[in-house]
C-alpha positions as CSV (number, residue, x, y, z in Angstrom):
1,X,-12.2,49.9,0.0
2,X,-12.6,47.6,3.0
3,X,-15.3,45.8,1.6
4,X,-13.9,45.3,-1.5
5,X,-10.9,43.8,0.1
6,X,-12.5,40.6,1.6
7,X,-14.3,39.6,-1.6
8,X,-10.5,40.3,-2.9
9,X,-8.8,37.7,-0.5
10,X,-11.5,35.2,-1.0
11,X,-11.3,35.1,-4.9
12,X,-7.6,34.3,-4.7
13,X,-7.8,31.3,-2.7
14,X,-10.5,30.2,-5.2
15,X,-8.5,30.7,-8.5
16,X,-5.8,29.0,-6.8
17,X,-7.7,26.1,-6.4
18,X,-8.9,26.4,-9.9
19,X,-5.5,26.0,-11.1
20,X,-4.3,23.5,-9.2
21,X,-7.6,21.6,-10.6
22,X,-6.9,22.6,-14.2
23,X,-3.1,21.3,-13.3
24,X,-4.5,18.0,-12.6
25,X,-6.7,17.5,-15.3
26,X,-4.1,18.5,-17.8
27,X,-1.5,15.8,-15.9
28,X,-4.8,13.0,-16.2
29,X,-5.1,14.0,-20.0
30,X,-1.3,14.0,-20.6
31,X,-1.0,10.8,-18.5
32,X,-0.9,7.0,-20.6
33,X,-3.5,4.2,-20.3
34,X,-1.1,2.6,-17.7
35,X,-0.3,5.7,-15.8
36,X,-4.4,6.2,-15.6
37,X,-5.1,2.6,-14.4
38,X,-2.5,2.8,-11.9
39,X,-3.5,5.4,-10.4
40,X,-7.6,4.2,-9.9
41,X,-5.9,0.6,-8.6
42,X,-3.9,2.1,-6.2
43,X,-7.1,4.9,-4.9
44,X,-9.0,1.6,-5.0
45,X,-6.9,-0.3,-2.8
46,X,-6.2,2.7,-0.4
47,X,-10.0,2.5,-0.7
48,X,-10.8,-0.9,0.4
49,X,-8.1,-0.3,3.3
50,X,-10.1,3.2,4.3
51,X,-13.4,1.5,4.5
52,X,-12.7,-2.0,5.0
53,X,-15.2,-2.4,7.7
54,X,-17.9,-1.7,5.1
55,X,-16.5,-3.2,1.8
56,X,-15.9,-6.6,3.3
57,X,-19.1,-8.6,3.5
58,X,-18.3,-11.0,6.3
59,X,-16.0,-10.9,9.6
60,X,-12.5,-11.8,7.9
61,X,-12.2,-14.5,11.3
62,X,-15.1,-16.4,11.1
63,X,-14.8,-19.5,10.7
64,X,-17.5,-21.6,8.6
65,X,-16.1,-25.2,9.3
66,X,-18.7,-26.6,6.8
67,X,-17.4,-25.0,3.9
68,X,-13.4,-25.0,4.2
69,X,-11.8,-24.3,0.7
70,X,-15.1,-23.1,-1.3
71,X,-14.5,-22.0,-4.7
72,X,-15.8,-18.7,-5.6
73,X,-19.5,-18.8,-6.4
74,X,-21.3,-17.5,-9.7
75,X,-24.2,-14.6,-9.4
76,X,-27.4,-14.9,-11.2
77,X,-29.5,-12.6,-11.9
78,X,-32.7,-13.2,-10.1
79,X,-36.7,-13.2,-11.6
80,X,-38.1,-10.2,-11.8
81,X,-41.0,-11.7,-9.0
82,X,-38.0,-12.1,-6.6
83,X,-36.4,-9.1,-6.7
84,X,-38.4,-7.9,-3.3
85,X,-35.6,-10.4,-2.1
86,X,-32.7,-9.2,-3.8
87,X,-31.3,-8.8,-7.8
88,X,-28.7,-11.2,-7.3
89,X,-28.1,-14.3,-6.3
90,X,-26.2,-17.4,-5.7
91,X,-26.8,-20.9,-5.3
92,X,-25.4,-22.8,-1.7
93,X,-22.9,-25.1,-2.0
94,X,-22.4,-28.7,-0.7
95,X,-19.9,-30.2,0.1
96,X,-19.9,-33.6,-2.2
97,X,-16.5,-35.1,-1.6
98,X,-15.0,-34.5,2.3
99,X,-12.0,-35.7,1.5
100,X,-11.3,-33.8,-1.8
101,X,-13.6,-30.7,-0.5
102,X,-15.4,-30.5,-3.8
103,X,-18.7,-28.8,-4.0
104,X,-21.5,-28.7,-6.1
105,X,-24.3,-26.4,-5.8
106,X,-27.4,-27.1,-3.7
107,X,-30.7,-28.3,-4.4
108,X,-32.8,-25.0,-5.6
109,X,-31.2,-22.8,-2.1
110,X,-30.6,-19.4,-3.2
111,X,-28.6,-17.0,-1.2
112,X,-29.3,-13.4,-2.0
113,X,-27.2,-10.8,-1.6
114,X,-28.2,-7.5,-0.8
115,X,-26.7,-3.9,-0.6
116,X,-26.3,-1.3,1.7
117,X,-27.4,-3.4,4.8
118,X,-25.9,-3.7,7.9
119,X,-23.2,-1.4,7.8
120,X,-21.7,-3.3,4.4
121,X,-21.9,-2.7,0.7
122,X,-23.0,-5.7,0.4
123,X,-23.5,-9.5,2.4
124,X,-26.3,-11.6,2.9
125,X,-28.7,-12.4,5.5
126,X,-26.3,-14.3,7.2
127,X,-22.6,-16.2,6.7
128,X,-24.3,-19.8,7.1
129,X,-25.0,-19.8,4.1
130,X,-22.9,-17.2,2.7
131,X,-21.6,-15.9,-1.0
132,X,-18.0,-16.1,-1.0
133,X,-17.1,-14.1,-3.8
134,X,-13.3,-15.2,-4.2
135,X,-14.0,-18.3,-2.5
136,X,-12.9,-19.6,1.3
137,X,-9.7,-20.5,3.0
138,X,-8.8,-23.8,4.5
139,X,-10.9,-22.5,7.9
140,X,-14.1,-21.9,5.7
141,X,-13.2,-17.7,6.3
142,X,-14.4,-15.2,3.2
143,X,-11.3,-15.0,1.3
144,X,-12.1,-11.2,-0.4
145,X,-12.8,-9.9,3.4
146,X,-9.6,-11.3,4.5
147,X,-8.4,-9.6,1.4
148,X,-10.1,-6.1,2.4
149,X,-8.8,-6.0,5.9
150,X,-5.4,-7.2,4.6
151,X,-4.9,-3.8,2.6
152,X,-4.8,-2.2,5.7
153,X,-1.6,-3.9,6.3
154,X,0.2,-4.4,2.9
155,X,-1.2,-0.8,1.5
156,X,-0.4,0.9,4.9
157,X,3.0,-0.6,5.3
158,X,5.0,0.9,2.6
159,X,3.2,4.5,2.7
160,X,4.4,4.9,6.6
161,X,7.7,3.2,6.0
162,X,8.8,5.9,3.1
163,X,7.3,8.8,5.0
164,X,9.8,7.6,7.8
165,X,12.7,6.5,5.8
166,X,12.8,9.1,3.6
167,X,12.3,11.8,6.1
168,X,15.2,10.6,7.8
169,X,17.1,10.2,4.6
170,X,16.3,13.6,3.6
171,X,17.2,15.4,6.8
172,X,20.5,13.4,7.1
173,X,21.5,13.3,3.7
174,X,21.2,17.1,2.9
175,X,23.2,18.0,6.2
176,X,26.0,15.4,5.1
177,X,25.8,17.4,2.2
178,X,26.0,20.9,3.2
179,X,28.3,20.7,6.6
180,X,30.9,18.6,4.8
181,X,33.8,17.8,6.3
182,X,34.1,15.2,10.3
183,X,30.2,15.2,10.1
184,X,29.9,14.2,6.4
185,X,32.4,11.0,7.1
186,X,30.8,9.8,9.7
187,X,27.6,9.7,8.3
188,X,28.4,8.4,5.0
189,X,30.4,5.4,6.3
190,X,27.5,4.2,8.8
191,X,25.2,4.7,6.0
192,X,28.2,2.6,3.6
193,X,28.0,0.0,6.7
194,X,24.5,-0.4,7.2
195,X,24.3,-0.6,2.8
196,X,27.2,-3.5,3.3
197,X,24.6,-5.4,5.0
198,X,22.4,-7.8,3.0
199,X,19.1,-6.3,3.3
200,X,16.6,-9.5,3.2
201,X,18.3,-11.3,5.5
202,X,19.4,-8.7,7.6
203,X,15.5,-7.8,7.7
204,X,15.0,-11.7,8.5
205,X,17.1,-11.4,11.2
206,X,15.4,-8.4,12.5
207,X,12.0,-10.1,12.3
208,X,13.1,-13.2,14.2
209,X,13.4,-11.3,17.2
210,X,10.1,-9.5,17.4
211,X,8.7,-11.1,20.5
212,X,5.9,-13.9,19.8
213,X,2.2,-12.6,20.9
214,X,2.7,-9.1,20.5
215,X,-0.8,-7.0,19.1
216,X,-1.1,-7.1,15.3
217,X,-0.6,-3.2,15.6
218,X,2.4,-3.5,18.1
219,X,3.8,-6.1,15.0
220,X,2.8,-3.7,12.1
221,X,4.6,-1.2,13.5
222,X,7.8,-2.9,14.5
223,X,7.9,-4.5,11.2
224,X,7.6,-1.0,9.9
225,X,10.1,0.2,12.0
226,X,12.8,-2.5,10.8
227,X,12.3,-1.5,7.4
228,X,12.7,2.0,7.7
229,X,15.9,1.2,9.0
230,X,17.3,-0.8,6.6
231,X,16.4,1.7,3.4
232,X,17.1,4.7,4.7
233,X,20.9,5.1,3.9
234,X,21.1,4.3,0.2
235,X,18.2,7.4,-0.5
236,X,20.7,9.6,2.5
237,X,23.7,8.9,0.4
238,X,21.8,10.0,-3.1
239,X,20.1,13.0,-1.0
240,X,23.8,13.8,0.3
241,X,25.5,14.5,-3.4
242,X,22.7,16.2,-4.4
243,X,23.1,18.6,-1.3
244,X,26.8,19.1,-2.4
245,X,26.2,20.1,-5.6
246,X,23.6,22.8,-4.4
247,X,25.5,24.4,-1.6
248,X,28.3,26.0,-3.9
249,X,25.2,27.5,-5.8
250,X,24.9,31.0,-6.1
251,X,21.3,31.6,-4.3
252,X,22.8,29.6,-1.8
253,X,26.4,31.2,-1.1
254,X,23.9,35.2,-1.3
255,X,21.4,33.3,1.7
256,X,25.4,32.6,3.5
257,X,26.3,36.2,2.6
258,X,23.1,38.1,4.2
259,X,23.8,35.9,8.1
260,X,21.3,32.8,7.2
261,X,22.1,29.9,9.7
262,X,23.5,26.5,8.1
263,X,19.9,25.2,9.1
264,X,17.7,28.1,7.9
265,X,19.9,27.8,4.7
266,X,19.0,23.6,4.6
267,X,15.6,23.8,5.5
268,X,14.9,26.9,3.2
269,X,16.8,26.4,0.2
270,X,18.6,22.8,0.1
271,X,15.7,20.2,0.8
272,X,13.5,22.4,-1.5
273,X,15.9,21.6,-4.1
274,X,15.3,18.0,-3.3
275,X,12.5,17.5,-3.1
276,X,11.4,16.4,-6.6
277,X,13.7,13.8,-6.5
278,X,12.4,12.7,-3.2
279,X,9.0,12.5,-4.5
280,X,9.8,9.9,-7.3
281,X,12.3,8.0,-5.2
282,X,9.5,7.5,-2.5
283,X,6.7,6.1,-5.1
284,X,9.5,3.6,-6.6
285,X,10.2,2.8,-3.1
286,X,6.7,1.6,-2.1
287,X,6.4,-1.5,-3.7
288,X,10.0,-2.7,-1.9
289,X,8.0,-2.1,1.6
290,X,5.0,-4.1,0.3
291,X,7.2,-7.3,-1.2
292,X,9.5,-7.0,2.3
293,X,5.9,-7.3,4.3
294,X,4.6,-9.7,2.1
295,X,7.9,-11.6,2.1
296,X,8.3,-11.7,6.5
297,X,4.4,-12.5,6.6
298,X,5.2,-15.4,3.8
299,X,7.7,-17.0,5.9
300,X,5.7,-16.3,9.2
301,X,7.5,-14.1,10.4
302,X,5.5,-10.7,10.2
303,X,1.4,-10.3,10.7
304,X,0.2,-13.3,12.2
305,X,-3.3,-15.1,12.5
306,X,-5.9,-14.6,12.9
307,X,-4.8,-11.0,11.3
308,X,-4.9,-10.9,7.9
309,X,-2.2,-9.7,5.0
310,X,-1.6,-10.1,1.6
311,X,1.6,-12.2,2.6
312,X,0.3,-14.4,5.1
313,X,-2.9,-15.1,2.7
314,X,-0.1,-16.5,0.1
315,X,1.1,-18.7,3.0
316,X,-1.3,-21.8,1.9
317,X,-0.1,-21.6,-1.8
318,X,3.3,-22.7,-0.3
319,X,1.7,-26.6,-0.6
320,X,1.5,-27.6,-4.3
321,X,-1.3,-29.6,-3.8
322,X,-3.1,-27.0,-2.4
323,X,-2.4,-24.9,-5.0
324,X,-3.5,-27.4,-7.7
325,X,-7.0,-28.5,-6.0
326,X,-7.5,-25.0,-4.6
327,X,-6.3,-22.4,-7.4
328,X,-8.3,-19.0,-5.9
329,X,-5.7,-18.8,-2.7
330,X,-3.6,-17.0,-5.2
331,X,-6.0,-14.0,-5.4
332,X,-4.2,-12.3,-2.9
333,X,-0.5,-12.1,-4.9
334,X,-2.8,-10.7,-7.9
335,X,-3.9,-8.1,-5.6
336,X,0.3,-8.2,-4.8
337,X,0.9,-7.7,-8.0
338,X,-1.0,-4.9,-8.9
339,X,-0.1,-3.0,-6.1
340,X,3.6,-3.3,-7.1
341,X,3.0,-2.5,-11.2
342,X,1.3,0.0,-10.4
343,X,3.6,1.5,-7.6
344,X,6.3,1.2,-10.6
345,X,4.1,2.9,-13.3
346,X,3.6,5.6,-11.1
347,X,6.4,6.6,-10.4
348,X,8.4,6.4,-14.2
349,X,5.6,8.8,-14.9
350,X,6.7,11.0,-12.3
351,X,10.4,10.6,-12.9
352,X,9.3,11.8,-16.2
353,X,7.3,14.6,-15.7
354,X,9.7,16.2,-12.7
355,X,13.0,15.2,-14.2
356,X,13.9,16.2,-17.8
357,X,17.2,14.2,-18.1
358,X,14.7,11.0,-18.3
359,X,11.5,12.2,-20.5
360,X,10.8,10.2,-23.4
């Protein structure tokens, strides 16, 4: 008997685990073409912010003053004879016109690129010349490494700012909820006062006073911070009606009967019932953290240089010229873009599969 009951307890953890697997799967089948993409953009681009360091083939603040603006340059497959050099390859560009910044590829100088060297996935032997895959900025920096390293920022930003926002919403919605009464008014009207407020500019106003030549981590999370307050009391309000409608519930009002505290009864029984909710609200809510960032670091008013995010990379397509003679500075609000579809995808699929009232 006793040693049969170890091999016992460790086959239920694994058929545990082989359910929750099977769960998945079946959700991945079940899932649409959009849902599915989603999903790998999104694990890419937490990906890229993860490993940024080794995904991003230059520094994202050095400066090559000889090549300011580049366009992105073409790889060619290299002769099989070169190949001890590297498969691919790409021609250096010139600079032909200063004052236009127009390039043209060198005379026979090939820049390989290799993998796995240096700590990277891939760069070359150096970044004079270098291979800018998505092209340079006005400073001659890598755009796609300013692009890697700026995921840490506008990825980062909205999944810290719902963890906060809604954890307070949660915890001060669903005790509006269940205590009722002196405690319930006074938090619904600051949350009906702070909602009164209009959020961008309020946030504007917010950002203004952040203190000038603070870290970029000190910034982050101020500007974090800021947001979290703002969005909070809209979700606390929802979170609050919800609570009502479960305390009067009859698994509820038996947990009152048997001597259960008012918190053991809202941490046991009424954010539980919540929580679904929660879960879809907080995916929808992401991409509102990710424009806001974007938005503040647009108008220079959030991450500032040399840091790098997706808003303050859009920051030199505000000039319509250079947005007409340099057309790859609006890589970054694709990469903006995707982030936020996908955000929105995600989450109707959740809605869908964890609330019934809105399946197809």
């Amino acid at each position: 008997m006793s040693a049969a009951a170890p091999s016992q307890a460790g086959i239920a953890p694994a058929r545990a685990g082989a359910v929750r697997l099977a769960g998945l799967r079946r959700e991945w089948r079940l899932a649409s073409w959009t849902v599915r993409l989603s999903a790998l953009c999104i694990a890419v681009f937490y990906l890229l912010a993860a490993g940024a360091p080794f995904f991003a083939p230059y520094d994202p603040a050095y400066q090559n003053r000889g090549m300011p603006d580049c366009p992105p340059m073409a790889l060619h497959l290299a002769a099989v004879s070169d190949w001890g050099q590297g498969f691919l390859y790409a021609r250096a560009m010139v600079m032909v016109d200063p004052v236009a910044r127009r390039y043209a590829p060198g005379p026979a100088r090939k820049v390989y690129i290799h993998f796995f060297r240096a700590g990277h996935l891939f760069t070359t032997d150096s970044a004079d010349p270098p291979w800018y895959m998505m092209g340079s900025d006005g400073l001659g920096r890598d755009l796609f490494s300013r692009i890697v390293y700026g995921a840490r920022v506008s990825m980062c930003v909205g999944l810290i700012g719902v963890v906060i926002s809604f954890s307070l919403g949660i915890t001060v919605g669903a005790l509006s909820g269940y205590m009722g009464g002196l405690v319930d008014n006074l938090i619904m009207r600051w949350s009906e006062i702070e909602m009164s407020l209009p959020s961008f500019y309020f946030l504007l106003a917010l950002a203004a006073i952040i203190p000038p030549g603070l870290s970029t981590v000190v910034t982050f999370f101020m500007i974090v911070a800021i947001m979290a307050f703002i969005s909070w009391a809209g979700f606390a309000r929802i979170i609050r009606g919800m609570a009502a409608s479960v305390r009067s519930r009859p698994y509820v009002e038996a947990a009152r009967a048997l001597g259960a505290s008012r918190m053991r009864i809202i941490v046991r029984h009424v954010i539980p019932s919540v929580i679904g909710y929660a879960i879809v609200a907080a995916t929808l809510s992401i991409p509102g953290y990710i424009l806001g960032e974007s938005a503040l670091s647009l108008l220079g008013l959030g991450i500032q240089e040399p840091a790098s995010s997706w808003g303050n990379l859009l920051a030199a397509a505000e000039d319509i010229q250079n947005l007409e003679h340099y057309p790859w500075i609006l890589i970054p609000g694709v990469f903006i873009f995707l982030a936020v579809m996908s955000f929105n995808f995600l989450g109707d699929h959740l809605r869908d599969r964890l609330d019934p009232a809105h399946a197809r």
